[in-house]
C-alpha positions in Angstrom: 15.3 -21.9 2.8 17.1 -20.9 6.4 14.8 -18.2 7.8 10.7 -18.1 7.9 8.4 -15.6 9.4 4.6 -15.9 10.1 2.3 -13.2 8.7 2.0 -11.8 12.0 5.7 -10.4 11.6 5.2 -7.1 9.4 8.3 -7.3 7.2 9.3 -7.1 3.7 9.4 -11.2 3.5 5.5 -11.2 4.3 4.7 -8.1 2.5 2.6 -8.1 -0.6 4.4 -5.2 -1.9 8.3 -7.0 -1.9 9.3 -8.8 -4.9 12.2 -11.0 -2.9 12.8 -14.1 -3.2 10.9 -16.7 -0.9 8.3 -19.6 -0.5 5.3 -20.2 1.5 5.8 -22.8 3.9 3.7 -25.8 4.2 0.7 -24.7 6.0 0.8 -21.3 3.9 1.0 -19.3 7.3 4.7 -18.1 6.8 6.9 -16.8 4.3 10.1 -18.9 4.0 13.5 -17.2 2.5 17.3 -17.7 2.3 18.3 -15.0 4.9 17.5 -11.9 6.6 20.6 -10.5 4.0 18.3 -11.5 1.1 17.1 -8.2 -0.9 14.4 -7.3 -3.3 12.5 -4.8 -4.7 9.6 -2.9 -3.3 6.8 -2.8 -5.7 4.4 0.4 -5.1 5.0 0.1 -1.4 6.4 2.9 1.6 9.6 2.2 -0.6 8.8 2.0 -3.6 11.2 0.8 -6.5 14.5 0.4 -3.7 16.4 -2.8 -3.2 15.0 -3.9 0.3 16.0 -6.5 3.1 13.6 -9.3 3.7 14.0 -8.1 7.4 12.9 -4.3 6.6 9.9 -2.8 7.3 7.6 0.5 6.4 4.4 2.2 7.3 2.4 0.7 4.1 3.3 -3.0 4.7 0.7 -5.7 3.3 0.0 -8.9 4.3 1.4 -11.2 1.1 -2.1 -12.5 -0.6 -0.4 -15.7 -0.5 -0.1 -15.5 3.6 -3.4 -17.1 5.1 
């Protein structure tokens, strides 16, 4: 995993809603992921069913339930 975010950053990587592909990191306070470029799905968030970038963001983020 290249790119990590804390749960202070309100993006798709840390939001509960996306269905990308990442890892918490060690101490659980970040999400860690291949790349900004790395896409998943939105699950019953502001875009809901839509491909999104780990990078993007919405209105209805989440902090991940993972995420301290």
């Amino acid at each position: 995993m290249a790119v990590s975010m804390t749960s202070g950053h309100k993006n798709c990587a840390t939001c509960n809603y996306w269905a990308g592909s990442r890892k918490l990191g060690r101490d659980r306070d970040r999400a860690e992921y291949d790349s900004n470029s790395v896409k998943g799905e939105c699950s019953g968030g502001g875009h809901d069913r839509q491909q999104r970038p780990a990078d993007g963001s919405c209105g209805k983020w989440q902090k991940w339930g993972a995420l301290k």
